[in-house]
C-alpha positions in Angstrom: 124.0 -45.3 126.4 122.9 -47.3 123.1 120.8 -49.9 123.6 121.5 -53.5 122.8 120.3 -53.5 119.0 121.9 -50.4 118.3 125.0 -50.6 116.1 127.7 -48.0 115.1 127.7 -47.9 110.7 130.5 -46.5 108.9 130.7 -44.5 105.9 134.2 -44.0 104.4 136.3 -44.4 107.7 133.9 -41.8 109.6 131.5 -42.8 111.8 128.2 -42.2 109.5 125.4 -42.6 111.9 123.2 -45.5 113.9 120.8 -47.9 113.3 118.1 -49.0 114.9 116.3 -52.2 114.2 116.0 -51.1 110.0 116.2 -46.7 110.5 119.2 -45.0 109.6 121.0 -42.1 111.4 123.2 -40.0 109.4 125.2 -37.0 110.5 126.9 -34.7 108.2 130.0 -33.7 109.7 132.8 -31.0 109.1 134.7 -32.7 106.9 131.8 -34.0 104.9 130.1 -31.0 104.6 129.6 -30.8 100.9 126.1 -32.0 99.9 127.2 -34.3 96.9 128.6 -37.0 99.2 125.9 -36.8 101.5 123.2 -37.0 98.8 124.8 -39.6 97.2 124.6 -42.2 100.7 121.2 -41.4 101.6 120.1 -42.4 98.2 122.1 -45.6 99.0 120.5 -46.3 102.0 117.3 -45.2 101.0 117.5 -47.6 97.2 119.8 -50.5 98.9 122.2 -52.3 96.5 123.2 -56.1 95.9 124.5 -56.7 99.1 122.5 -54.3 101.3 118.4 -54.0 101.2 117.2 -50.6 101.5 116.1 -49.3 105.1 112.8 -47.7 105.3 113.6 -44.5 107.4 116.6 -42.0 107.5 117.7 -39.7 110.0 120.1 -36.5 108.9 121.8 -34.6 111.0 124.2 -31.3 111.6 125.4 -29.0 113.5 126.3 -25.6 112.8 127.9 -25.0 109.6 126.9 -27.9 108.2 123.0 -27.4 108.5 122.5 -26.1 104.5 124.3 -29.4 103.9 121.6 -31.6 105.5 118.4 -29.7 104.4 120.0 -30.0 100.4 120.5 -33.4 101.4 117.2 -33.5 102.3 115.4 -31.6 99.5 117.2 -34.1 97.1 116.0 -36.9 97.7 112.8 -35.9 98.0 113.0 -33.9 94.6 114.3 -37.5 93.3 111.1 -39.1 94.4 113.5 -41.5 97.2 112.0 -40.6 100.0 109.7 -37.9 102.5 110.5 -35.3 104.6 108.3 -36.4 107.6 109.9 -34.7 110.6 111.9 -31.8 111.1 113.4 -31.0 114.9 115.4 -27.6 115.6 117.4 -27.3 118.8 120.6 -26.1 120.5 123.5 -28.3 121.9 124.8 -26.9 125.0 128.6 -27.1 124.5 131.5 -26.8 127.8 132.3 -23.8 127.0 128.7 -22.3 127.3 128.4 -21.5 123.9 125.4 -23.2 122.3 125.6 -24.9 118.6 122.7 -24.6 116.4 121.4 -28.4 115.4 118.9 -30.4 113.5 117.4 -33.5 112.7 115.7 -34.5 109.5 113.8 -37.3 109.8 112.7 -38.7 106.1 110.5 -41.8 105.3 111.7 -43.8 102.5 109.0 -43.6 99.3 107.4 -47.1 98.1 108.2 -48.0 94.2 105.3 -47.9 92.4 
């Protein structure tokens, strides 16, 4: 259960991840599977904009099929200098049915402007 300074955020209808006290979570989902969308809102929660200041960590995740989408995800912004690949975590999700899913968290640090 969430704690009391966790909040829900909400990327284009679909629930896009968490956030806790100024770290992002997002999950790359079925439908979003395609890394340009992806890549494009980690760089705008990693580089903020007018109305939103940038958060200093991000966490990506998938499951399954959607696991090349977060690790290009991942190598982009790190090969466009917006943040650092810090943590990765590989695990499987034990699912009802007994058949486990294949998942994994990137954890990246947001990289200071010089």
């Amino acid at each position: 259960m969430p704690g009391p300074d966790r909040q829900s955020v909400e990327l284009g209808g679909h629930r896009g991840g968490e956030v806790l006290g100024r770290s992002v979570g997002r999950g790359i989902g079925e439908e979003r599977g395609e890394p340009g969308f992806n890549i494009r809102a980690a760089a705008l929660f990693l580089r903020g904009t007018e109305d939103k200041p940038s958060v200093p960590s991000l966490r990506i995740s998938a499951l399954g099929g959607v696991i090349a989408a977060a690790a290009a995800v991942a190598a982009s912004v790190e090969s466009e200098g917006l943040g650092r690949i810090v943590k990765v975590q590989t695990a499987y999700l034990e699912r009802p049915s007994g058949r486990a899913c294949p998942q994994i968290f990137i954890d990246i640090d947001r990289v200071a402007k010089a």
